[in-house]
N, C-alpha and C positions, 0 to 999 in steps of 0.2 A: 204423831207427827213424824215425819222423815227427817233425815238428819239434814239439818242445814245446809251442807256443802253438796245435798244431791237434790233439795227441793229446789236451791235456789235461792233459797230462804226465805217463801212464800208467806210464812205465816205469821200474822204479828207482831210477836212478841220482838218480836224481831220488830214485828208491831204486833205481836202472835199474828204480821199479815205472814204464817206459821210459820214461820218461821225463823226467828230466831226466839223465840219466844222464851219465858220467864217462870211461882208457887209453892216454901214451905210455912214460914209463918209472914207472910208479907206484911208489911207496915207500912201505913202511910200516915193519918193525922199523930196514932199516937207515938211515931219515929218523932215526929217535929215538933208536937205540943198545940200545934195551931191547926186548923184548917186550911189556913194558907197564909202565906207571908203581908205584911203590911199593919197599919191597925185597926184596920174592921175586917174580919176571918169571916163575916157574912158573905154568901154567895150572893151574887145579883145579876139579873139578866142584862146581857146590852155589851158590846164591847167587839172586838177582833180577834181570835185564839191564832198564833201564828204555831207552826209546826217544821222546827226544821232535823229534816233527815239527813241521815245518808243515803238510801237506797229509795228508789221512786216506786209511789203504790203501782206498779205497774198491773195490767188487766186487772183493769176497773170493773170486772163483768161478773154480777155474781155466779156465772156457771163456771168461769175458769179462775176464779180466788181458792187459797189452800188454806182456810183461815180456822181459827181455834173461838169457838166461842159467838161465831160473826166477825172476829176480828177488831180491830180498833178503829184504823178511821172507816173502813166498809160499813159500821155497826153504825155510822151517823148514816149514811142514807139507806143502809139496807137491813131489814129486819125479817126474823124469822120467824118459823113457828112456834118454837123456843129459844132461850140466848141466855148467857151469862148471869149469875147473879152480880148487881152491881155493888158490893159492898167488900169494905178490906179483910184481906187476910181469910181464915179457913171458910169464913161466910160465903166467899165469893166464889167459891168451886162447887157451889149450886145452880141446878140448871133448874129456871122459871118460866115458866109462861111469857111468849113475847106476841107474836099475831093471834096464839090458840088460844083457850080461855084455861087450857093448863097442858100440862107437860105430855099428856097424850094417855090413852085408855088402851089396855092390851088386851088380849083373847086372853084366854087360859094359859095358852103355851110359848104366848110373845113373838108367835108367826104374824098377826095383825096388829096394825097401831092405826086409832079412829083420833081425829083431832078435830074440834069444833075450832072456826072462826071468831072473833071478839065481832062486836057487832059497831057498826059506822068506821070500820078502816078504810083511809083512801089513799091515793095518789098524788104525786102535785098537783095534778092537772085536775081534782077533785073527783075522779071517780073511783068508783066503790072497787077495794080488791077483793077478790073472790077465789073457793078454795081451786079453780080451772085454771086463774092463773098460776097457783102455785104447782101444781101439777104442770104446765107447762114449764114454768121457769126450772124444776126438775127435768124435764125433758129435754130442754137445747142445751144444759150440761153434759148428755149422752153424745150432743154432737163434736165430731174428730175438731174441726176445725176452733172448736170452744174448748178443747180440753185444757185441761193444768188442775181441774181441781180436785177434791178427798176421790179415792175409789170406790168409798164403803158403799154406794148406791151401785154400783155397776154389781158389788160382789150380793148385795142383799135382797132387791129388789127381785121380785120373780118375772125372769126375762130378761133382764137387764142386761146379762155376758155378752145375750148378741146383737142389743138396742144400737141402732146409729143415730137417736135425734131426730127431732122432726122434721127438719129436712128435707131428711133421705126417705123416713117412713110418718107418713103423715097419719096413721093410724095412732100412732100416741103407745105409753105402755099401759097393758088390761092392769098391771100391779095396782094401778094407783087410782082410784074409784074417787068419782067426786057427786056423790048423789046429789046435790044441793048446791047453791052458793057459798055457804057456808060450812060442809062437811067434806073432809079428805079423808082417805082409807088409803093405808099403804100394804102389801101382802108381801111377806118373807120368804125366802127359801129357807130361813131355820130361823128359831129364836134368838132371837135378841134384848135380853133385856136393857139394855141400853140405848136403844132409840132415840130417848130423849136428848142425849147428846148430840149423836148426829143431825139431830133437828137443829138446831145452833148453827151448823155449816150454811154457808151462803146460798148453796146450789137451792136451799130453803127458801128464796127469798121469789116475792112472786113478780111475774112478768107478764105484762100485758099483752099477747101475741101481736096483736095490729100495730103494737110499738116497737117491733122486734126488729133493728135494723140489722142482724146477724155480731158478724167479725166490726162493726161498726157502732155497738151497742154501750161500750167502755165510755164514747166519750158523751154521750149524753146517756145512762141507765134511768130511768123513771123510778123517781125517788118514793118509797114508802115508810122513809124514817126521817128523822125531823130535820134533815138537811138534804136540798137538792143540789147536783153539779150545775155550776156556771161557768167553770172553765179547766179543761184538762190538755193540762202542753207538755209534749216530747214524752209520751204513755206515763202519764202518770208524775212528772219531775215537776210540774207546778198544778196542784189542784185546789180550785176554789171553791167551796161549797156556804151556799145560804141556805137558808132558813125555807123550808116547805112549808106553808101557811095552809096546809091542808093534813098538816098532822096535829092530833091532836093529845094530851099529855093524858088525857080521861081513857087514854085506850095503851100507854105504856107507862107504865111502873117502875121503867127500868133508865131510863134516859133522860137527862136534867134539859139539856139544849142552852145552856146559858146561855154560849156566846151567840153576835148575829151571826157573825162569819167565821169563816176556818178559813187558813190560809197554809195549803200543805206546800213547802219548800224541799226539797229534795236534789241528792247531787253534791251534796255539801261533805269535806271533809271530816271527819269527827272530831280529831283537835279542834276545827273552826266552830261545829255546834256546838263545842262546849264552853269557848272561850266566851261566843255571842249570850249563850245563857249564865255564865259566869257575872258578866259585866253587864247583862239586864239594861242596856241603854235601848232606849225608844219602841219599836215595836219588841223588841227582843223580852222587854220588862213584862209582856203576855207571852211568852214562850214557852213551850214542851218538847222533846223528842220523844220518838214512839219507839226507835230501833240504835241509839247509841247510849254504851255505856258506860262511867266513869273510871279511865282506865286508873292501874296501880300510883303512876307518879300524880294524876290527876287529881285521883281521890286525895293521898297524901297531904299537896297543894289546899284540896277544900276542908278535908277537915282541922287545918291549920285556923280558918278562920271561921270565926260563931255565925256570922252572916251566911255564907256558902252552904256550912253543913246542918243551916237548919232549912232549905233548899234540896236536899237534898232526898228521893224517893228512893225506898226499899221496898226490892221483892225477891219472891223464890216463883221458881216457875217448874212443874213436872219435869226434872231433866240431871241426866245421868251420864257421869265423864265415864269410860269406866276402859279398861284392858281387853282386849278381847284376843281367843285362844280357837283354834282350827286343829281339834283335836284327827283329824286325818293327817298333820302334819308332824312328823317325829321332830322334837320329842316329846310334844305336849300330848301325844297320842297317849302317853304314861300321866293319870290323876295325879300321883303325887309328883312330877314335876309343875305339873300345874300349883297345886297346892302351896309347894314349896317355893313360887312366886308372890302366892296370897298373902305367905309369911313374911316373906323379902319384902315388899312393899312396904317405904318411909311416906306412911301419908303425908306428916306434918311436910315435907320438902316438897310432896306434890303441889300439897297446896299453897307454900310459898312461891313455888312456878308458876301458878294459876292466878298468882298475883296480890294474894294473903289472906288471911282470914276472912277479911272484910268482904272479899268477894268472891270465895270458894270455902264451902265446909264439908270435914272430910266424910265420906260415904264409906258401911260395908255392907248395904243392903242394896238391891237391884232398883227396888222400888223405890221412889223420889221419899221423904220425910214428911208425908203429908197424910190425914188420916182420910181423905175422898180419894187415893191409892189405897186404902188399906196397908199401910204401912205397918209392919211389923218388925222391931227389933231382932236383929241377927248378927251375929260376928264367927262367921263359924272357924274362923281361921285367925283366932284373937291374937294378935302384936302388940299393942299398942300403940301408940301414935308412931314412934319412929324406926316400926318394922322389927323381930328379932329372926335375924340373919343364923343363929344357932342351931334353931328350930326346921329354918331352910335349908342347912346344911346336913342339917338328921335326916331329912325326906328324899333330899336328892341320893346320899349314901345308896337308901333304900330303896332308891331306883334303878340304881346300878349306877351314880353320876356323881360315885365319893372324888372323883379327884375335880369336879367342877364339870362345869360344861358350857360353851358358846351358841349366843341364838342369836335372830336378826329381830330388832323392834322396828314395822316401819310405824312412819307418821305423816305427815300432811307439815308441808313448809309453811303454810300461812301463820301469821303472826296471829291466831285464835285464843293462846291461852290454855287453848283445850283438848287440842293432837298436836302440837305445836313443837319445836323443837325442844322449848323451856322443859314440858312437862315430858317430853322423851329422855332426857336428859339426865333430870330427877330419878325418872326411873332405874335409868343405864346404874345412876350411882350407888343406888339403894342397893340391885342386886349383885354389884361388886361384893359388897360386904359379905354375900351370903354364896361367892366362889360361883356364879356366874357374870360372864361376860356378855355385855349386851353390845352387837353394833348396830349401828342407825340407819335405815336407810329413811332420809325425808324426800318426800317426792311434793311435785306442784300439785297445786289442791286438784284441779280435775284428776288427775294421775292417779293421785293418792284414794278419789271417791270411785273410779274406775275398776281399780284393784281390788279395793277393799270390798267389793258390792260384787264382784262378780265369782261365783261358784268354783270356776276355772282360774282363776288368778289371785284367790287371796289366800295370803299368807299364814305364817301358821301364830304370830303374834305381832299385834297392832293396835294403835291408840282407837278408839271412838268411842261416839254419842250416844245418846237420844233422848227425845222429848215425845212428851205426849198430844194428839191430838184431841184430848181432853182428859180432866183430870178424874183417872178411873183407874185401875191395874189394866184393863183389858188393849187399850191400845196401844201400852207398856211393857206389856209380857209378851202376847200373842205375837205379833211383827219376829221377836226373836227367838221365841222358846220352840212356837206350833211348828212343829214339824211337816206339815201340810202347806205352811208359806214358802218352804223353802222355793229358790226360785231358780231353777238350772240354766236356763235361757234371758235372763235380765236383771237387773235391781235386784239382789237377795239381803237380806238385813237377819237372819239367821245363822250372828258369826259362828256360831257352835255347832250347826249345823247336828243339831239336837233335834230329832223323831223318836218319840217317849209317846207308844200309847197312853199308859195313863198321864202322860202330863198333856197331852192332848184332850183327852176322856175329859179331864178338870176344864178346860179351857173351855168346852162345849155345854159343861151343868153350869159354869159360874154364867156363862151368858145365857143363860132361860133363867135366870132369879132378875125379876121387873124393882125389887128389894135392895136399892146401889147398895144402904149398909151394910146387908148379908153380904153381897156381890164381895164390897172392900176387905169383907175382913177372908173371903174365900182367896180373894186374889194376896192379899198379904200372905197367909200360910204358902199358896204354891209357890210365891217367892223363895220363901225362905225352903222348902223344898228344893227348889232347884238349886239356888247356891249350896246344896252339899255337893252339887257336881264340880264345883269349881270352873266353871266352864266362862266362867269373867273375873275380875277384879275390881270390883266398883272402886273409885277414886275420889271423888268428891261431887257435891250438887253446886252450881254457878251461883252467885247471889249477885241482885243487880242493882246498880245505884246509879241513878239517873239525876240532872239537874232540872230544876226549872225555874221558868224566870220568876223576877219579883211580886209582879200580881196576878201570879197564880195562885188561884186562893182552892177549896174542897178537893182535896188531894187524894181519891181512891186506887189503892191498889190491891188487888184480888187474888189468892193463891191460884186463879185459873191463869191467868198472864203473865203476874208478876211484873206487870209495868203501869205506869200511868193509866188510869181509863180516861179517855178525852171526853167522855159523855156526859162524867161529874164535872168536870172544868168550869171555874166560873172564872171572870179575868177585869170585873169592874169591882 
């Protein structure tokens, strides 16, 4: 996933609709003890889930959604080829079988992926989907005017760079083979072991051509998951979704459908959605949010009271605060001034900036703390939690920078927690101790995503993100390390602006292994590989805590999202 303040925050977790999304040991039933508040923790079908946001699902259209997994509320009416596991914590960063009858069959070298249809899938309108729908619904995601969603089809697909959508080229793409009703073939430009996650993405989801109203398709989409749209106002700020009576539960495995209705509310301040779900009066007493979180005084507040804080959902979602270092820029041109930042760095203050333990733990690996990253322990620059400035003050020496030296940190003015002034701040303080001075430049968040993303304008030291668009090393490492993304002319997410054949070379054998486990533990080692560069400073992973209302009862949350999944929800 792209960094929230440049996707938009498309993705879920956020609702992971991707973005702001959430995965290290998440907890849900056994954080609270119960399956959900009240005194029968039994789920039962029948009832109204209301859902208040801040941010509105806007493009409602599975070819322009940015979503991790399918997404959250997306995942009730739109279903993939594959999608989520639905269960808590490390179980749920498995990718299953959702329209296909499993997670997909590769050639030899994972240039081809064959995926059989389940058999009696249909529509609301009761007709049979078929593998040519999904092949098209693939297709009008190529279209300019449908754009916003993942790129990895434009880059994987053979043909794909100069596809415009059916459209424009009504011949369709040769990549994608549908011999049957039921069989799709997709053809690579290189292997990919990882398919199966990309099959999760929306643009997966099938579309009826004859139902195809274009840029007009968000507000009625033809539902193939167990809830269809009945009403979507002002893109996405109020969306109603019932019950499709033409989905059947004998054909997914993965999605409960409790309630009849969803009631997504959106627009809403976040002090206000948390107050409503605090106080649980009336419809609120079935409430969730999908994209806010309990801020520091908030939490405080809830865990004061036993009611509240057993209310309360826990997750970890793939996602990395971290420093980042533009070694074209003097002085970090010199390693061990880098280094000798690695040192300087008071985690413990970061993470009281970030709002406390409870909701930020400290990081010195790249990779998120979860073992579907391949996570593997690393400190290569061991301080201890509150920095030893001694050690930074031996390296600078050694740089030539004994009497000290001044740098500019920028950041991003949004009140995020996460580039934020708090945690710029923190940092300023730490590396006083170790005889650098830091001054601040915060700029407005477009400003700040401008800067920082552009090859020509970014700086030589700066707070940011990232998160994954699925929970793997591959979509976590490669965006920043491959030296082949770098991007001169737009978006470049390669702070370090690091082209390392062999760390390339790696990036290219981890993805031909169709083996995620081999895959994680390949992508763990080249982490910890590249942090000998020092070319970041991990700071901490987000931890998220969410309220919901009183009769919310089967409370999953998955280390793929790290939020509520609304598909277990039950609310009678």
């Amino acid at each position: 996933m792209r960094q929230p303040s440049v996707i938009a925050r498309r993705l879920a977790a956020a609702s992971v609709s991707l973005v702001v999304a959430a995965g290290a040991a998440a907890c849900g039933p056994e954080d609270n003890g119960a399956k959900g508040a009240g005194g029968d923790s039994t789920p039962h079908k029948g009832g109204t889930l209301t859902v208040l946001n801040s941010r509105p699902q806007q493009d409602f259209d599975p070819a322009r959604l940015y979503t991790s997994g399918g997404g959250n509320v997306p995942s009730l009416v739109f279903r993939t080829l594959t999608t989520r596991n639905r269960e808590n914590g490390e179980a749920g960063a498995k990718v299953v079988p959702d329209l296909a009858t499993d997670t997909g069959r590769p050639n030899k070298d994972a240039t081809v992926w064959t995926y059989t249809l389940k058999e009696g899938l249909k529509y609301e309108d009761g007709t049979p989907i078929t593998s040519a729908d999904i092949k098209y619904g693939i297709e009008r995601s190529f279209a300019p005017e449908l754009s916003g969603g993942a790129p990895y089809l434009r880059d994987w697909l053979v043909g794909g760079a100069d596809y415009q959508g059916p459209y424009k080229d009504k011949g369709g793409l040769d990549s994608i083979e549908t011999p049957d009703q039921r069989t799709i073939v997709f053809h690579l430009n290189k292997p990919e072991g990882e398919f199966p996650y990309l099959a999760t993405q929306t643009q997966f989801t099938p579309v009826p051509k004859g139902k195809d109203t274009g840029t007009k398709y968000e507000q009625h989409p033809i539902s193939s998951g167990p809830y269809k749209v009945v009403r979507n106002e002002n893109d996405g700020e109020r969306l109603v979704l019932e019950r499709n009576p033409h989905w059947s539960a004998s054909t997914d495995a993965e999605r409960k459908a409790y309630p009849d209705r969803i009631d997504v509310r959106s627009g809403l301040d976040s002090s206000v959605i948390n107050q409503r779900l605090s106080s649980s009066q009336g419809a609120d007493a079935a409430a969730v949010t999908t994209d806010t979180n309990l801020g520091p005084a908030e939490l405080a507040k809830v865990t004061g009271d036993k009611e509240l804080a057993a209310r309360v959902g826990t997750g970890h979602f793939g996602y990395t605060n971290y420093l980042a270092f533009n070694p074209t820029i003097k002085p970090f041109d010199n390693v061990k001034v880098r280094q000798a930042i690695s040192y300087a760095i008071d985690r413990s203050s970061v993470v009281n900036a970030a709002g406390g333990s409870a909701l930020a733990e400290p990081a010195t690996t790249f990779l998120p703390d979860q073992k579907s990253f391949g996570h593997t322990p690393y400190d290569h620059f061991p301080a201890g939690k509150a920095g030893d400035p001694a050690k930074a003050k031996k390296l600078l020496k050694e740089a030539g920078y004994g009497n000290g030296l001044t740098v500019t940190l920028t950041h991003s003015n949004a009140k995020d927690f996460e580039t934020s002034p708090e945690i710029a701040t923190a940092v300023q303080d730490a590396l006083k101790k170790a005889g650098i001075t830091v001054e601040l430049e915060g700029l407005e968040e477009n400003d700040y995503s401008d800067k920082i993303h552009d090859v020509k304008t970014e700086p030589g030291f700066f707070l940011a993100h990232w998160g994954a668009d699925w929970p793997s090393g591959g979509p976590f490492l490669a965006p920043i390390f491959d030296g082949r993304q770098i991007v001169k002319d737009g978006a470049n997410f390669n702070t370090g602006l690091l082209d390392d054949k062999s760390v390339n070379a790696e990036i290219d054998a981890i993805n031909k292994l169709t083996d995620l486990d081999a895959a994680a533990k390949r992508w763990g080692a080249l982490d910890k590989k590249i942090g000998e560069r020092a070319l970041t400073v991990p700071l901490f992973h987000p931890v998220y805590k969410r309220l919901y209302g009183k009769d919310v009862k089967n409370i999953v949350i998955s280390d793929w999202t790290g939020v509520l999944d609304i598909s277990q929800v039950a609310v009678k």
